[in-house]
PLY file of the C-alpha trace (Angstrom):
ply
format ascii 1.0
element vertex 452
property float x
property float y
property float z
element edge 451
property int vertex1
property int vertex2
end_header
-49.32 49.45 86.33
-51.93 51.91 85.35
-50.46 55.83 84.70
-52.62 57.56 87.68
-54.21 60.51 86.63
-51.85 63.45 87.44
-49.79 61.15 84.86
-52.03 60.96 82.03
-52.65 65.19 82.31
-49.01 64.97 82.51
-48.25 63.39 79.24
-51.42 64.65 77.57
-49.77 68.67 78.27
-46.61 67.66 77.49
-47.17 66.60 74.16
-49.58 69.58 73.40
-46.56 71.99 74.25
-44.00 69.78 71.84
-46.78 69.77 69.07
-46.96 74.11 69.14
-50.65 73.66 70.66
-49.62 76.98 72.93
-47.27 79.58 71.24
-43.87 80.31 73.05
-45.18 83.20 75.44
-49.00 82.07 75.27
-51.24 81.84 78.63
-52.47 78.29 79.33
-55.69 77.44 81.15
-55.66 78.74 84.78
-55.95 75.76 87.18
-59.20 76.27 87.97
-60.62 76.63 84.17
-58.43 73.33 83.28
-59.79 71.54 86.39
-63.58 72.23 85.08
-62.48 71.73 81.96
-61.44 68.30 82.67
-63.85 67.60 84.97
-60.97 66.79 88.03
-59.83 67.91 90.98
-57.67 71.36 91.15
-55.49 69.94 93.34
-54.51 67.35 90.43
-54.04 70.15 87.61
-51.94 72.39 90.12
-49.61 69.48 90.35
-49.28 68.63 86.66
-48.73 72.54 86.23
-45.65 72.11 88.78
-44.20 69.42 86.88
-44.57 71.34 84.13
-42.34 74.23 85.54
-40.00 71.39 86.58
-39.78 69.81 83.21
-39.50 73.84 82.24
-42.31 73.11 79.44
-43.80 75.90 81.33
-43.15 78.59 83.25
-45.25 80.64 86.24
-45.35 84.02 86.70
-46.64 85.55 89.98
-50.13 86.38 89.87
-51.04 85.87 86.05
-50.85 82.19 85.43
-49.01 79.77 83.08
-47.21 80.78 80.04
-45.50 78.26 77.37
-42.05 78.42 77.16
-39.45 79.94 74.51
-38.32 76.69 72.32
-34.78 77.74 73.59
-36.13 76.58 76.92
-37.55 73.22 76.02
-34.93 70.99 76.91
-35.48 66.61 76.57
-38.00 66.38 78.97
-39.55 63.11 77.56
-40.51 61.27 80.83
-42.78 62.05 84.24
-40.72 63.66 86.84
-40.64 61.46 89.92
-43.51 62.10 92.59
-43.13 64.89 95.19
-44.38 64.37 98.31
-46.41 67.45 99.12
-50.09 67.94 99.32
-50.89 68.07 95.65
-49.41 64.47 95.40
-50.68 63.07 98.46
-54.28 63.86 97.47
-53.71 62.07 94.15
-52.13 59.18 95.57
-54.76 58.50 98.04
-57.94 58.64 95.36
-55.69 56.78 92.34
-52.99 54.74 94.27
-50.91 51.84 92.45
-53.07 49.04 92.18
-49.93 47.13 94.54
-48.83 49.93 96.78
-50.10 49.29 100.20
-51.86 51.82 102.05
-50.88 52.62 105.62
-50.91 56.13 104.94
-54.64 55.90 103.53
-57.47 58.23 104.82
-60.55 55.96 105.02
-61.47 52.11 106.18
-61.02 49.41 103.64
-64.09 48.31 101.86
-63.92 45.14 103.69
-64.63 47.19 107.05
-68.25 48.19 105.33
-71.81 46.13 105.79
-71.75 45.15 102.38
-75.09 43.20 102.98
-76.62 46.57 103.98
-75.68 48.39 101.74
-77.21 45.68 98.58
-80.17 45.81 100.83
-80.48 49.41 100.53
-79.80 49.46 96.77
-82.94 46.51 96.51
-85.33 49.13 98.73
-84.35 51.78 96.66
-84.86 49.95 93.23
-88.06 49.63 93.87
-88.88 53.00 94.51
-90.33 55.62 92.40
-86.73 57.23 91.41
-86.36 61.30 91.83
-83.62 61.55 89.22
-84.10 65.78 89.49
-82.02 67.90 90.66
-84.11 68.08 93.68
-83.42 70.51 96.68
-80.63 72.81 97.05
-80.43 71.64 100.85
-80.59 68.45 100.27
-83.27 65.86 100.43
-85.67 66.54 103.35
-86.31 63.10 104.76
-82.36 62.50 105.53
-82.21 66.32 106.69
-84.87 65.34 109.18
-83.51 62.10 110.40
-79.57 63.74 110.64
-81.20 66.45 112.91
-83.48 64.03 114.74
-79.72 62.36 116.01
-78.13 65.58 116.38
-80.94 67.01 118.59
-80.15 63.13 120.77
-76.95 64.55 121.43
-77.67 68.03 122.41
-77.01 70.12 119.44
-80.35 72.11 118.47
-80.10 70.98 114.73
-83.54 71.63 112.93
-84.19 70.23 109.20
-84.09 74.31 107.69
-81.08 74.89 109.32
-78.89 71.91 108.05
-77.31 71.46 104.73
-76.52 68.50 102.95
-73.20 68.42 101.09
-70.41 66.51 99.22
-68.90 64.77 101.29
-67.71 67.15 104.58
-64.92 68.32 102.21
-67.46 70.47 100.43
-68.89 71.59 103.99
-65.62 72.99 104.50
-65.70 74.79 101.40
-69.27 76.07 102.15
-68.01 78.12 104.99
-64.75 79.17 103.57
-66.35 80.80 100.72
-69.47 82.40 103.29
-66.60 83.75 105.57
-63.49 84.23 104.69
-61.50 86.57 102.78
-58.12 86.97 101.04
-55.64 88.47 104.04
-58.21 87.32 106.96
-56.59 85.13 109.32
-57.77 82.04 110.33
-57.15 79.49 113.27
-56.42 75.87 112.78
-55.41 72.56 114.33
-51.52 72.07 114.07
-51.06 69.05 113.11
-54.89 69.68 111.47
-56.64 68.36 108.34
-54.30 69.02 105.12
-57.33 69.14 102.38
-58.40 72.31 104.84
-54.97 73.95 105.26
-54.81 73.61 101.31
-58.44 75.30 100.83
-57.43 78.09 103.38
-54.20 78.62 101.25
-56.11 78.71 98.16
-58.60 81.72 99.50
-55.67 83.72 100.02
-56.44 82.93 103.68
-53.47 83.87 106.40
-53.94 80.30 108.26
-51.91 80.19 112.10
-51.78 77.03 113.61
-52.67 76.17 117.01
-50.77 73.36 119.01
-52.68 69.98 119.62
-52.61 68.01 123.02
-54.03 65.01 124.06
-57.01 66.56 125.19
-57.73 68.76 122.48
-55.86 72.73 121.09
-53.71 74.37 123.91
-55.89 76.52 125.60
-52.92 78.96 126.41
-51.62 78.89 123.51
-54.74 79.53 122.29
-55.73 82.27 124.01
-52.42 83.55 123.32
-53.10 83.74 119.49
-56.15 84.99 119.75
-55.60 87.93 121.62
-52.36 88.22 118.98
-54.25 87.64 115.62
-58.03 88.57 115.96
-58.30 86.26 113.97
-62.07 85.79 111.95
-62.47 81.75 113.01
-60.60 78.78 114.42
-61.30 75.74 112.47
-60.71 72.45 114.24
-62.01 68.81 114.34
-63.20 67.71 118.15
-63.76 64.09 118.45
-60.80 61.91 117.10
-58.73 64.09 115.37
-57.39 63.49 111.81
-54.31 63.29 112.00
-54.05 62.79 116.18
-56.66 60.61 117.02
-57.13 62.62 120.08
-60.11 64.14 121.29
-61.36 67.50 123.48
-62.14 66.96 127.22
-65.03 68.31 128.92
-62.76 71.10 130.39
-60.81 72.11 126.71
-64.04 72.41 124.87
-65.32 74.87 127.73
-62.39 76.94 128.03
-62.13 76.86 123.74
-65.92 78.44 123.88
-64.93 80.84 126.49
-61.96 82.28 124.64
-64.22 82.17 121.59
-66.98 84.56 123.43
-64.09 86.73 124.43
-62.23 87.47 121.29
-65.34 87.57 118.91
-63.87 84.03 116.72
-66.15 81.87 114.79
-65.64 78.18 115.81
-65.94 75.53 113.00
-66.02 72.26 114.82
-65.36 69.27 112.19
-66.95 65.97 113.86
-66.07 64.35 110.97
-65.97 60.66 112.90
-69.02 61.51 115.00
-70.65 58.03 114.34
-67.42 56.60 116.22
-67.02 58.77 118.89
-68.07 57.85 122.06
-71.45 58.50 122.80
-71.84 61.47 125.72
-68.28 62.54 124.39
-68.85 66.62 124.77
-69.42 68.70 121.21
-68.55 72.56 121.35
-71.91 72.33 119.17
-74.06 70.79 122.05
-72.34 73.12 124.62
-72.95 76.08 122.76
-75.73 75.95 121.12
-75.00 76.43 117.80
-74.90 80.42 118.38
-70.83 81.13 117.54
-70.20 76.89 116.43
-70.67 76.34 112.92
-71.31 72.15 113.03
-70.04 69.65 110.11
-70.00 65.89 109.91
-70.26 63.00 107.50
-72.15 59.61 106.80
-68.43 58.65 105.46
-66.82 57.05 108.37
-69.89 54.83 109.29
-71.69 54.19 106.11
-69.47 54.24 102.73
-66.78 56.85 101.68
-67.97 56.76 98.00
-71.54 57.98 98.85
-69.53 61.26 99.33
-72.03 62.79 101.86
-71.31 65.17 104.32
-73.83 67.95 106.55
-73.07 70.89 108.33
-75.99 73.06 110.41
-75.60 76.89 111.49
-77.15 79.36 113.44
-80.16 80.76 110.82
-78.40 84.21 110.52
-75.27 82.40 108.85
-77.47 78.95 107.19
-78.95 81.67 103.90
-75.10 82.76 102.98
-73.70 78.59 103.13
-77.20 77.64 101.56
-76.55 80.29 98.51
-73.04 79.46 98.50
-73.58 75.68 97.70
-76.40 77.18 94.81
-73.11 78.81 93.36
-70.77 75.97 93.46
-73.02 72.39 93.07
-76.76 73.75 92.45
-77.54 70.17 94.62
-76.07 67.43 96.09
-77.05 63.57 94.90
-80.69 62.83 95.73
-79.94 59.24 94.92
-77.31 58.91 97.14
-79.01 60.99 99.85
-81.88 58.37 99.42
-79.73 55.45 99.66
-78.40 56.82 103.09
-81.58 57.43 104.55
-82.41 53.76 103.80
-79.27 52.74 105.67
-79.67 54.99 108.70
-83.31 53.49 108.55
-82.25 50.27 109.39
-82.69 48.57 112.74
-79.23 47.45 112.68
-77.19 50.39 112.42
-76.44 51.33 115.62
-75.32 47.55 116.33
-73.05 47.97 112.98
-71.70 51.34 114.50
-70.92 49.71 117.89
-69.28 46.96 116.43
-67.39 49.56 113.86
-66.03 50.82 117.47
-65.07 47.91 118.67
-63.26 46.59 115.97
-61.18 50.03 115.76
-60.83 50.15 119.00
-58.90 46.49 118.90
-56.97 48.10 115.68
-55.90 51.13 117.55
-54.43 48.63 120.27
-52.78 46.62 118.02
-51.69 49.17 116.24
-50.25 51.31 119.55
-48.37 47.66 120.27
-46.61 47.02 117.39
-45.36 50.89 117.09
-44.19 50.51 121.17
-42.14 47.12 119.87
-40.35 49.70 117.72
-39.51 52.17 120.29
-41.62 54.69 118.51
-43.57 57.24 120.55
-47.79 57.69 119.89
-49.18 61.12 120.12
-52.55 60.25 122.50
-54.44 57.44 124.05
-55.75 54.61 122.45
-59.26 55.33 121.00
-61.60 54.21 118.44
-59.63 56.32 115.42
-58.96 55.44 112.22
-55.66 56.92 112.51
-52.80 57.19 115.31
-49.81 59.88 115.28
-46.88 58.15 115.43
-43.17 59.85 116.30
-40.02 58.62 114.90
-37.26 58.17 116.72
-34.08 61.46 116.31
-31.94 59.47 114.67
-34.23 58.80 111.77
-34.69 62.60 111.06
-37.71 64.09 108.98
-40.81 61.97 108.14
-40.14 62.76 104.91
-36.66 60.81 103.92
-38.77 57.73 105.67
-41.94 58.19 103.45
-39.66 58.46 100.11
-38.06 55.67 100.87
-41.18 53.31 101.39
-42.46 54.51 98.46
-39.83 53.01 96.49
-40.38 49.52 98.01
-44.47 50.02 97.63
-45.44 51.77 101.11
-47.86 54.57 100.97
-47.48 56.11 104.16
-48.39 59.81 105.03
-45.69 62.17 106.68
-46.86 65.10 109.64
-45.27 67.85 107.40
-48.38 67.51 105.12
-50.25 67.90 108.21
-48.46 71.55 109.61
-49.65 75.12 107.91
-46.21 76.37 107.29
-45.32 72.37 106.10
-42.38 72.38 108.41
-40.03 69.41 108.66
-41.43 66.89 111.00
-40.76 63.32 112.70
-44.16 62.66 113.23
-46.38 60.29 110.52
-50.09 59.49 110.23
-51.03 55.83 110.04
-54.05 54.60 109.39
-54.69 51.70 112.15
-57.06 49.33 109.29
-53.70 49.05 107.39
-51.11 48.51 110.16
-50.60 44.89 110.13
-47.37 42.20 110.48
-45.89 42.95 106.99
-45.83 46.50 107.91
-44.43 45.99 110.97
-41.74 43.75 109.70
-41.03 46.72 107.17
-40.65 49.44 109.79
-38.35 47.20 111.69
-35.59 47.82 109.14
-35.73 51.27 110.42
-34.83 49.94 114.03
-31.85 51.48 116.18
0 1
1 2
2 3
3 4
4 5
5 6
6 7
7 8
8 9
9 10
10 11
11 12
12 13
13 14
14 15
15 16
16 17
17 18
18 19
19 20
20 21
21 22
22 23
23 24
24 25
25 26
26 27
27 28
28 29
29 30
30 31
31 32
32 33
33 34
34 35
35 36
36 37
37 38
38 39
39 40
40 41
41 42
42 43
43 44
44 45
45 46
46 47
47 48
48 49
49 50
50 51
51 52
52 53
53 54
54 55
55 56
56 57
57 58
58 59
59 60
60 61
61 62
62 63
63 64
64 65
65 66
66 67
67 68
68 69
69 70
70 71
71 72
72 73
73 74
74 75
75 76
76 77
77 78
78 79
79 80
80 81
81 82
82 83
83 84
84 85
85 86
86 87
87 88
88 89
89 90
90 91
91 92
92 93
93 94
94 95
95 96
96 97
97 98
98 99
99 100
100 101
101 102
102 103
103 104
104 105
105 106
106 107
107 108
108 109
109 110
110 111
111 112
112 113
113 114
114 115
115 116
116 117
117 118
118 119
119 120
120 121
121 122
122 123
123 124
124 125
125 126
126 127
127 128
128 129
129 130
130 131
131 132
132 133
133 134
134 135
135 136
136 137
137 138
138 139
139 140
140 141
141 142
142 143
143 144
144 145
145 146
146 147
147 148
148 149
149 150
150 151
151 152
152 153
153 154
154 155
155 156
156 157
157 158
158 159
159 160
160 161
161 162
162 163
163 164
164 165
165 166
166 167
167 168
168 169
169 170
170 171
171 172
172 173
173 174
174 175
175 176
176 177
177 178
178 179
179 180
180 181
181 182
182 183
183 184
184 185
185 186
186 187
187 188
188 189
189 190
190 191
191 192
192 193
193 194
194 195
195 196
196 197
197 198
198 199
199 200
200 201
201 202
202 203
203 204
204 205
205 206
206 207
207 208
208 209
209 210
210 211
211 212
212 213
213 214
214 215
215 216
216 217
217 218
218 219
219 220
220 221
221 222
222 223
223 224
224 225
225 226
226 227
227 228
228 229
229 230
230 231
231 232
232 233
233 234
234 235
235 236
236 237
237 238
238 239
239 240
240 241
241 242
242 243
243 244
244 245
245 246
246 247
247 248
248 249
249 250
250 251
251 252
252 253
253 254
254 255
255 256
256 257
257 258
258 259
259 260
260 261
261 262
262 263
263 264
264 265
265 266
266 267
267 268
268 269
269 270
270 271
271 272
272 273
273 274
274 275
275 276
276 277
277 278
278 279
279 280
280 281
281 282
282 283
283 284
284 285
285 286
286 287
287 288
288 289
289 290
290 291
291 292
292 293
293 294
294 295
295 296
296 297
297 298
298 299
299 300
300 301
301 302
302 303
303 304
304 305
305 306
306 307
307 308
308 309
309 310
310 311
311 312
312 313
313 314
314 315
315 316
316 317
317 318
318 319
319 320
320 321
321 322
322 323
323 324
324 325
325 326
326 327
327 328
328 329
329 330
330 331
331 332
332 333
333 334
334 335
335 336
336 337
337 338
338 339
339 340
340 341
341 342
342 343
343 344
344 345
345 346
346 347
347 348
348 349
349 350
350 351
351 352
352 353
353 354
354 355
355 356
356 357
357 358
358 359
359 360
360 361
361 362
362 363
363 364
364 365
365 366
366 367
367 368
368 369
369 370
370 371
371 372
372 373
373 374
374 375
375 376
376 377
377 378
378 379
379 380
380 381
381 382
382 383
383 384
384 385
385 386
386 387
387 388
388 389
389 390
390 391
391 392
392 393
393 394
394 395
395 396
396 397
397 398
398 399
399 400
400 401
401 402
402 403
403 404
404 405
405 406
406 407
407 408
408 409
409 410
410 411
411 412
412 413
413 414
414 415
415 416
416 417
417 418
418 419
419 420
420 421
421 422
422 423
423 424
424 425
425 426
426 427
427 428
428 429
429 430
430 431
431 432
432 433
433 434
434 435
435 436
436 437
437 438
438 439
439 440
440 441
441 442
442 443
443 444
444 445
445 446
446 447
447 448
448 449
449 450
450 451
């Protein structure tokens, strides 16, 4: 089995430290310089730095960084300390997983679940185009810009082409606006259970993140209104149409309250419509209800067209688009014209909204499934069925934390993904997110051991 990459860093530091590469006492690489360095993630390198501590090969010291330890301290460290199950692994896991672990826990559709035939068709139109290999437009690539905001404007959100960004994926959206608005100390609303790559950018910023509690029908409005009379807080990040990790959606009546309170207490709303393309069309938008005047709008092509095209949008009121547009300058310079080209071929094609409503429909029959075999089990699910990648799933009390269940089915080749990951404060939890593409017989027969 193939040493992931967290490994590989792993072993690579390791024997740099036994060889006198850094001094006894000497500053190593801050995460972020390694991570550019290396050309990876810094989730990745802040992990191998923590198994580093572990091994006591290194030590950290609050607010300066990563220092080699005395020789005194080196002790027989010679292999990889076993995987933790916090956010720094779970991100590495899920982008290099064993090549036999199977992936319940995953975050995206298995290739199988793509229009493979579309997407050769594209790459045949696009071969035979005159190529713009430049770096092209700092917005992205007009033609896509126009048709994105041509389907946004279809579902009442005033999206123009100069007011909408192209970006990485809708993970670098999210960065976009964290760098444009927030500060080290401001505090922040979020989903609880919400998106952990966000909870672990927030943290990063030096953010002071407060979750708000998720129901059925979107955030609790009292609660809600209850923290944000408490906190002030600058925004309230959350994702509208099936939730990640929920499933769940806003009703008409949550998103109108949720833009009330907004108005009230002066808070930015950052609406993540990540699965847009398989939400139910008319479902409401806090972007189409407001406007885009306090809603800050991001999606991505990733649910509906390919994951690895890694392209993502977000569009702003005009006053706020000149501070994301100069923040992805800093960070990226562009995004991938080629890629951007190849998904404006896709969304081109006369068959795409037949492929979406079919994507539906077939998630829609997972989801069902899914909800089935987990009510066999006598475990409790979180919302009502939908067309979601994923369904929140409760354990039963006797099994206890998520956790001990996830470390366990790691050991016999389970990937699954426990709610702590999911919670700002990572407390203990019995809930997991499952990932409905993935949640067939042999899992079920697995989770059965776990029966009363």
């Amino acid at each position: 089995m193939a040493p992931t990459l967290a490994e590989r860093l792993f072993t690579t530091l390791q024997q740099q430290l036994h060889a006198g590469h850094w001094l006894p006492g000497q500053r190593l690489p801050s995460i972020r310089q390694l991570a550019q360095q290396e050309g990876i993630s810094t989730y990745t390198v802040a992990d191998v730095y923590d198994r580093l501590v572990a091994a006591s090969l290194i030590e950290a010291r609050r607010g300066e960084g990563f220092f080699a330890c005395h020789a005194n301290q080196h002790g027989a460290h010679s292999a990889l300390p076993p995987p933790r199950l916090d956010a720094f692994w779970l991100i590495d896991s899920r982008f290099h997983p064993d090549s036999d672990a199977a992936q319940p826990g995953s975050g995206w559709l298995p290739d199988s679940w793509y229009d493979q035939d579309a997407l050769h068709k594209a790459l045949r139109q696009l071969a035979r185009q005159p190529l713009q290999l430049g770096y092209g437009e700092t917005a992205g690539w007009l033609p896509l810009r126009q048709q994105l905001a041509s389907q946004l404007q279809e579902q009442g959100i005033p999206a123009q082409a100069d007011t909408l960004l192209l970006t990485q994926g809708a993970s670098q959206a999210l960065s976009l606006i964290v760098l444009a608005l927030i500060s080290p100390g401001q505090k922040v609303l979020v989903d609880e259970p919400g998106y952990t790559n966000l909870l672990g950018l927030l943290h990063q910023v030096g953010a002071e993140v407060i979750g708000v509690p998720w129901t059925a029908e979107g955030p609790d409005c009292q609660a809600l209104a209850r923290l944000l009379a408490q906190h002030q807080p600058k925004a309230f990040f959350t994702n509208s149409r099936l939730h990640n990790p929920s499933g769940a959606s806003y009703s008409q009546a949550c998103a109108h309250r949720v833009l009330q309170l907004a108005e009230q207490y002066d808070c930015w709303l950052i609406e993540d419509d990540v699965a847009a393309a398989l939400a139910p069309p008319g479902s409401p938008t806090l972007a189409a209800l407001d406007q885009l005047q306090r809603v800050i709008y991001l999606s991505s092509l990733s649910k509906s067209l390919a994951p690895g095209l890694r392209l993502g949008y977000l569009c702003a009121h005009p006053a706020l688009y000149a501070a994301l547009l100069q923040s992805k300058l800093n960070l990226s310079l562009t995004s991938s014209t080629l890629n951007e080209q190849l998904a404006s071929l896709l969304l081109a094609d006369g068959r795409q909204r037949h492929r979406l409503t079919q994507l539906r429909e077939r998630l829609l029959a997972a989801n069902l499934h899914a909800r089935q075999g987990f009510q066999r089990l006598g475990w409790r699910l979180f919302a009502e069925p939908a067309a979601s990648c994923f369904v929140w799933v409760e354990l039963p009390a006797h099994l206890g934390d998520a956790l001990s269940l996830c470390e366990d089915a790691l050991q016999q080749g389970w990937l699954l993904t426990p709610g702590t990951l999911f919670y700002p404060q990572r407390r203990p939890s019995r809930w997991l997110r499952f990932n409905v593409a993935y949640c067939d017989t042999a899992l079920f027969e697995y989770l059965a051991r776990y029966a009363p």
